[in-house]
TORKOL-4160 file (C-alpha; in steps of 0.2 Angstrom, whole numbers, padded with zeros to 4 digits, m for minus):
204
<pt num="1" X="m0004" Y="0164" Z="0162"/>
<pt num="2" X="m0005" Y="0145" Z="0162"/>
<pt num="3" X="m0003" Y="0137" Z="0144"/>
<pt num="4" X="m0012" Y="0122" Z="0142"/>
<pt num="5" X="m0016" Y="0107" Z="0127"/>
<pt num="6" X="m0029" Y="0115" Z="0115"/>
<pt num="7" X="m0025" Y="0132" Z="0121"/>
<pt num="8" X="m0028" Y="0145" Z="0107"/>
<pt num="9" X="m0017" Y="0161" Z="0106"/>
<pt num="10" X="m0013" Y="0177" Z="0100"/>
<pt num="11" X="0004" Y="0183" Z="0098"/>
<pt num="12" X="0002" Y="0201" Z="0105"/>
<pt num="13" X="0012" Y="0209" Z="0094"/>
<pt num="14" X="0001" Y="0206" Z="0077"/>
<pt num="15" X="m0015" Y="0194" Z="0073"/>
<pt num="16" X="m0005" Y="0175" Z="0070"/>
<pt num="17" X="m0015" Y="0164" Z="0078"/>
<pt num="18" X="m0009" Y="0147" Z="0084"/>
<pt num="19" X="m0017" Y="0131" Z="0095"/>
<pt num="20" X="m0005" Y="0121" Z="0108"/>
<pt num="21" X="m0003" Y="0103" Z="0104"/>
<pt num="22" X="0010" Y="0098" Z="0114"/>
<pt num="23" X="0018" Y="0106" Z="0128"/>
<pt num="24" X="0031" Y="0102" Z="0140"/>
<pt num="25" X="0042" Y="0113" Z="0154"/>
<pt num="26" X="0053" Y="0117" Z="0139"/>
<pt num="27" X="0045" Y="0123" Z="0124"/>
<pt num="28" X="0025" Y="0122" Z="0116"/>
<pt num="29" X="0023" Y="0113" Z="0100"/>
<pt num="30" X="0010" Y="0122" Z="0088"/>
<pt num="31" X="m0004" Y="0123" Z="0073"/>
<pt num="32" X="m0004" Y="0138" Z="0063"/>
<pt num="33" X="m0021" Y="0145" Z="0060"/>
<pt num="34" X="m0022" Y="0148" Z="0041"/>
<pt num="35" X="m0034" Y="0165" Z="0037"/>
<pt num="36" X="m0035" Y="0163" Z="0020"/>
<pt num="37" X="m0043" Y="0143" Z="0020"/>
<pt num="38" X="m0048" Y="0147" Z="0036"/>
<pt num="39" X="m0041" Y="0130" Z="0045"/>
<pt num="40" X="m0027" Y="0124" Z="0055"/>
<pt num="41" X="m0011" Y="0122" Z="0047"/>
<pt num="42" X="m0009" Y="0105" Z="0051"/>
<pt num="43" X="m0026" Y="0098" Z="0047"/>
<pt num="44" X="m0022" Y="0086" Z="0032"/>
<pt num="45" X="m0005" Y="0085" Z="0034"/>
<pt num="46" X="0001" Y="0067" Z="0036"/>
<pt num="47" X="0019" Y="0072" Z="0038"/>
<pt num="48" X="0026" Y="0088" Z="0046"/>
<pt num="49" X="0039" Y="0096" Z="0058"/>
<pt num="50" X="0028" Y="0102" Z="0072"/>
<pt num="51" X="0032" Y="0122" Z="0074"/>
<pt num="52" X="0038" Y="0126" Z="0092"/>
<pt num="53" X="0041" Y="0140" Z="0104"/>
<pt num="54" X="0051" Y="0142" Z="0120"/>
<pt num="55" X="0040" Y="0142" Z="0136"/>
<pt num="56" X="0046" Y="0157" Z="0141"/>
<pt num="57" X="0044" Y="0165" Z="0125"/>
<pt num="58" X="0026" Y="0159" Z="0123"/>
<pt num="59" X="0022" Y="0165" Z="0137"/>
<pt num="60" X="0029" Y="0181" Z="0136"/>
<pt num="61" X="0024" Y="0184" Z="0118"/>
<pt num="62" X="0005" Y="0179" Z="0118"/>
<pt num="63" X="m0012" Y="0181" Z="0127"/>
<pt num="64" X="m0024" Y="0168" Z="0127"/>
<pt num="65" X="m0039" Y="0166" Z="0116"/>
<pt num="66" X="m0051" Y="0150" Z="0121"/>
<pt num="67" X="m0046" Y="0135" Z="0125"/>
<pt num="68" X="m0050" Y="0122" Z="0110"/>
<pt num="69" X="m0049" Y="0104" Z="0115"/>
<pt num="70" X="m0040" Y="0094" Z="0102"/>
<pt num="71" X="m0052" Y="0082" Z="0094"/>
<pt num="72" X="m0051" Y="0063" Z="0094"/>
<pt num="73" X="m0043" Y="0064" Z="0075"/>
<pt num="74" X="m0030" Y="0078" Z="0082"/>
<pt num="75" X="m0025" Y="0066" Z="0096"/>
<pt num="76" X="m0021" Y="0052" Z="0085"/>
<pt num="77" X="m0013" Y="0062" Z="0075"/>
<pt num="78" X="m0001" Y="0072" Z="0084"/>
<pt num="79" X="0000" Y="0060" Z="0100"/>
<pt num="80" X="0002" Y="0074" Z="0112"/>
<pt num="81" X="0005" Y="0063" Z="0130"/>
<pt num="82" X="0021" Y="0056" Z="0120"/>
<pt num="83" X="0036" Y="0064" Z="0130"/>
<pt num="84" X="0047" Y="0080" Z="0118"/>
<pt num="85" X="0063" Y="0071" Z="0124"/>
<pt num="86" X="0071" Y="0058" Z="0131"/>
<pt num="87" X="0087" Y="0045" Z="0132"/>
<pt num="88" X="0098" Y="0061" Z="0137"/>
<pt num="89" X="0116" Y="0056" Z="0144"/>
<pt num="90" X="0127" Y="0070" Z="0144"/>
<pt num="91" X="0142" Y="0058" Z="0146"/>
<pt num="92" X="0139" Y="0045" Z="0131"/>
<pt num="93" X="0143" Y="0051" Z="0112"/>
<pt num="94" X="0135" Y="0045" Z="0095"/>
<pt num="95" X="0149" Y="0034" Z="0086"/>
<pt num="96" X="0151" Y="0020" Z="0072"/>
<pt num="97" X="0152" Y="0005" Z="0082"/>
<pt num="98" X="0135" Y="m0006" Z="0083"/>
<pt num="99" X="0131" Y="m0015" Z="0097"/>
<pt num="100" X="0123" Y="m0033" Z="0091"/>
<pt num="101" X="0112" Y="m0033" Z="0106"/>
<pt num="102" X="0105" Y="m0024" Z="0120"/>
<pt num="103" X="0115" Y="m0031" Z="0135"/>
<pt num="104" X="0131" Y="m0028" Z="0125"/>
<pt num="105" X="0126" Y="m0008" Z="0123"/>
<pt num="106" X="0121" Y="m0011" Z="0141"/>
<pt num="107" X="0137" Y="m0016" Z="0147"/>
<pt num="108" X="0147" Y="m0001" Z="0137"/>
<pt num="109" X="0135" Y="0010" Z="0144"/>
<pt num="110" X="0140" Y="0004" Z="0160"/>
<pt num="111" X="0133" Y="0017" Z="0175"/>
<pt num="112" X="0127" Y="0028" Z="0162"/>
<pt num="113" X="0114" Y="0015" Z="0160"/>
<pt num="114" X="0106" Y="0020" Z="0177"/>
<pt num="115" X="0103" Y="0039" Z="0173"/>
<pt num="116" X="0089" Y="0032" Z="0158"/>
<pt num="117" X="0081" Y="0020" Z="0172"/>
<pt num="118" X="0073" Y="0039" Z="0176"/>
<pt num="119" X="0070" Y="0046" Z="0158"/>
<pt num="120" X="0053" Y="0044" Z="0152"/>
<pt num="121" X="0045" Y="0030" Z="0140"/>
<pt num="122" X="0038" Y="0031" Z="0125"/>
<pt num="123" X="0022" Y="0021" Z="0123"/>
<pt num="124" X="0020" Y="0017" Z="0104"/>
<pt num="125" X="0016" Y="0005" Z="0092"/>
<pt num="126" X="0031" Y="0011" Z="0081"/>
<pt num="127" X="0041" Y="0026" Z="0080"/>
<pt num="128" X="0050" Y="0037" Z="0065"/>
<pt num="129" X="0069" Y="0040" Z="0071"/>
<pt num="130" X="0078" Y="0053" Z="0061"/>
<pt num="131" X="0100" Y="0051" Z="0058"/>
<pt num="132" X="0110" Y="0066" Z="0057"/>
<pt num="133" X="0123" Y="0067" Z="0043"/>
<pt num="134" X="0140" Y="0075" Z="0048"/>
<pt num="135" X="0134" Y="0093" Z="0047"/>
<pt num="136" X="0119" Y="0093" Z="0056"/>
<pt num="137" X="0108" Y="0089" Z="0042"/>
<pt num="138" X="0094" Y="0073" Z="0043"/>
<pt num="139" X="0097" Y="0059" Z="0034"/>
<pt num="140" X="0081" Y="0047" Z="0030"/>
<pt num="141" X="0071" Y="0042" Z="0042"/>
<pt num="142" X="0071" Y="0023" Z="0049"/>
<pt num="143" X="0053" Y="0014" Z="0057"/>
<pt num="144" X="0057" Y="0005" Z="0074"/>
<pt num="145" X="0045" Y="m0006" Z="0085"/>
<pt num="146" X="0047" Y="m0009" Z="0102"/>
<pt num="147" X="0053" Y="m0028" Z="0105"/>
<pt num="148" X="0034" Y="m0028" Z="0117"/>
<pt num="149" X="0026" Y="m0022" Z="0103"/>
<pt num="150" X="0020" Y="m0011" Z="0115"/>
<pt num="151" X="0033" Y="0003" Z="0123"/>
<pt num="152" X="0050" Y="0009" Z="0121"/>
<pt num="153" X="0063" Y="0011" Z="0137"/>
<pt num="154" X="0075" Y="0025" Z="0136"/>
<pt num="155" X="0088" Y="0013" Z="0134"/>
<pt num="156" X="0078" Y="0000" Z="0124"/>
<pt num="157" X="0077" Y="0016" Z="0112"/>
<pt num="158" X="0094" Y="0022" Z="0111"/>
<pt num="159" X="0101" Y="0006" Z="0109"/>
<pt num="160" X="0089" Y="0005" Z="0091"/>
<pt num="161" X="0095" Y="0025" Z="0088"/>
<pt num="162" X="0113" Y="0021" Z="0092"/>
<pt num="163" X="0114" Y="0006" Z="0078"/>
<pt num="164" X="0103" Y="0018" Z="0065"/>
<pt num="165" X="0116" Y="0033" Z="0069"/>
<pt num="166" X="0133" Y="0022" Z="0068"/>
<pt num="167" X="0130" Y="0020" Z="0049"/>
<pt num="168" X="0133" Y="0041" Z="0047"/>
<pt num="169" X="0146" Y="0054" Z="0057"/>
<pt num="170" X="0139" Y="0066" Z="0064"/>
<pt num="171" X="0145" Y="0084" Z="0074"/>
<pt num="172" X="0138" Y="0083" Z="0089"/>
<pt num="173" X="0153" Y="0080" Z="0099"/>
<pt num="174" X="0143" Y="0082" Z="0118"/>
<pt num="175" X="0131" Y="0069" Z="0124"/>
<pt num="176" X="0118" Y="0062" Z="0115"/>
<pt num="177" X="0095" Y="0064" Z="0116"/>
<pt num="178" X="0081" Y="0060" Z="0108"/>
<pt num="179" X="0070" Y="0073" Z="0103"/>
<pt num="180" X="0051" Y="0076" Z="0093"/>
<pt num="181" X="0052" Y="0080" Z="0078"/>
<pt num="182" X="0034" Y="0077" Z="0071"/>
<pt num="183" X="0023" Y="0066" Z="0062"/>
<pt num="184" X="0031" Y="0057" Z="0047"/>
<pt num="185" X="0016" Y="0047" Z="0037"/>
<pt num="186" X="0007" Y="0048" Z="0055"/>
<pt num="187" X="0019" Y="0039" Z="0064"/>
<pt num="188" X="0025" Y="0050" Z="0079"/>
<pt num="189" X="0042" Y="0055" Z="0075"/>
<pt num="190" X="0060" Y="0061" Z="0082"/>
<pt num="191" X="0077" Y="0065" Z="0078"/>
<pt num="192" X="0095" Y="0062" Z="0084"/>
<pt num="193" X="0103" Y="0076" Z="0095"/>
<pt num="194" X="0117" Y="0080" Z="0107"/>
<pt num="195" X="0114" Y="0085" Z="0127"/>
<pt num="196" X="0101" Y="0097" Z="0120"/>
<pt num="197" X="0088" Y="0100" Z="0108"/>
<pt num="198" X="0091" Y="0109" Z="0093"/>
<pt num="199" X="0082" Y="0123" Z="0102"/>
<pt num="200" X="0096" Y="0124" Z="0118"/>
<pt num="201" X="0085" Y="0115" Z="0131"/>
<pt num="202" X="0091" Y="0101" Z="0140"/>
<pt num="203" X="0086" Y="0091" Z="0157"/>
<pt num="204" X="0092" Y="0075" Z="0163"/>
């Protein structure tokens, strides 16, 4: 089986119901389908963390259903073409030190720089970038805007995150990543991580 956007599924061991809306080679983000309101989960949420399941697991676990194209209102919403991760660099590290502009972070970064020339952009007005606090926990959420107006580069990106994340300490002690999170007020959102999701998966 082949999982694709819009895709409705049945878990085979019991009657949960759920619709892709978003998927990538690592893991499917999902809506829940609600049997007592008889709607999707996610209908009139404006801020959410978007449930998720391994590939694998998906795969293994659930039979199709139909295929349920998302609707022009579900695109906008949940922004499905936006990448699950990116600006991964297994030999950098969050720390405290802010770098005033992007040339200087560049220069620090040194050949690490080149590995994010590869990593995917995110094509956004404005984006929500979750901090973690020292023991794993998010810390509020911060509203960045590409200098275009238009897109974020990987390193564009990190460089913002970097600044945001040097304000709190944090556990990860092995590479950093950008991951989604969600939605926060409609705004695509993502949080601070190490190599790897908080899932395990990583790619550069």
């Amino acid at each position: 089986m082949r999982i694709n956007l819009g895709d409705v599924l049945k878990e085979n061991d019991d009657d949960s119901i759920i619709k892709v809306i978003g998927i990538d080679e690592h893991e499917v983000f999902y809506d829940a389908w609600w049997e007592h309101s008889q709607t999707w989960g996610l209908e009139k949420s404006r801020t959410a963390t978007f449930y998720r399941l391994g590939l694998e697991f998906c795969l293994d676990s659930y039979s199709f259903v139909r295929n349920e194209p998302l609707n022009q209102k579900e695109l906008l919403k949940f922004q499905p073409d936006l990448p699950h991760r990116t600006a991964n660099l297994s030999d950098w590290h969050w720390n405290q030190i802010e770098y005033k502009t992007l040339e200087e972070f560049q220069d620090k970064l040194g050949l690490c720089a080149d590995t994010l020339k590869f990593q995917e952009h995110i094509k956004v007005s404005k984006l929500a970038i979750i901090p973690l606090g020292a023991n794993g926990g998010h810390k509020p959420k911060v509203i960045l805007t590409p200098d275009n107006g238009e897109i974020f580069t990987p390193i564009e990106l990190l460089w913002k995150a970097h600044n945001i994340q040097a304000e709190y300490k944090t556990n990860i002690v092995s590479g950093v990543g950008i991951y989604r999170l969600g939605i926060s007020n409609n705004v695509p959102s993502y949080y601070l991580g190490g190599k790897g999701d908080q899932a395990g998966n990583f790619e550069l």
